[in-house]
C-alpha positions, 0 to 999 in steps of 0.5 A: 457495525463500526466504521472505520475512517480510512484517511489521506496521511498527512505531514504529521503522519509522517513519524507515526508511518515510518514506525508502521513500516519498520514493522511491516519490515521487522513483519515481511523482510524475509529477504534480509535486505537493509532497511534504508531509512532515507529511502523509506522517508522520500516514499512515505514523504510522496504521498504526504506531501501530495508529490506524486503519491497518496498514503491511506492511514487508520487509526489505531490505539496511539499508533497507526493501524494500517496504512496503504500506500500509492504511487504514480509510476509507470511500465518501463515501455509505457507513456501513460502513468498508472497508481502502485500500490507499494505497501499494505500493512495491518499491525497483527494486533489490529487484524481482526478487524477488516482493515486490509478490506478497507484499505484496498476499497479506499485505493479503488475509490481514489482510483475512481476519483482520479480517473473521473477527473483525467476522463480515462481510465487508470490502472491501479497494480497492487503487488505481492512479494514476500517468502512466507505465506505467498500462496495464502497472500496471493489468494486474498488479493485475488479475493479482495481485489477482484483482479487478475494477476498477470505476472510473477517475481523471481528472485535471482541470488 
């Protein structure tokens, strides 16, 4: 069985992501928003320069595979911090393998980590919003995450 190393993105991460999550976009925007470049680049830049973020990348074949990224937000009514999962994306030449898998336990054992080091415990929301395939999408994060999901988005036009 191969292994497949799950790695914290760095600096050098950071052209080779903003690729990954034009396609995520090009894959997943069916609400036709515009991109916003910088908006992508300070989000991709919280995780790889370690303020307040933490990307996991795997390798593929000159590209990035996969990536998931995390970040530390928070409820609007809420003091306590939680990690957000904001993105997780597997390119469709690479979904064969169990990325999104490896990707997701990478997250929960980061959390882990984390919450060893504060000596409490810390949320890790993932999301799902998209207009095509969301019951099937909802249906493997269910699988996956082992969680339950506690709310929904509607989207107003």
């Amino acid at each position: 069985m191969t292994v497949t190393v799950v790695r914290l993105a760095e600096p050098a991460d950071e052209e080779p992501l903003f690729a990954l999550l034009t396609a995520l976009a090009a894959d997943n925007n069916s609400f036709g928003d515009e991109l916003d470049e910088r908006r992508i680049r300070e989000h991709i830049q919280l995780g790889t320069e370690r303020r307040g973020g933490l990307h996991g990348v795997i390798d593929g074949d000159g590209e990035l595979a996969a990536s998931i990224g995390i970040i530390w937000d928070r409820w609007w009514y809420a003091k306590q911090y939680m990690l957000s999962q904001i993105w997780l994306f597997v390119r469709p030449a690479y979904r064969h393998f169990p990325y999104e898998r490896e990707l997701i336990e990478w997250a929960k054992q980061k959390r882990r980590q984390i919450e060893a080091g504060a000596g409490q415990k810390v949320p890790l929301a993932h999301t799902v919003i998209s207009q095509t395939r969301l019951p099937t999408k909802l249906r493997l994060w269910r699988r996956r995450s082992g969680s339950e999901m506690i709310g929904g988005v509607f989207l107003i036009r």
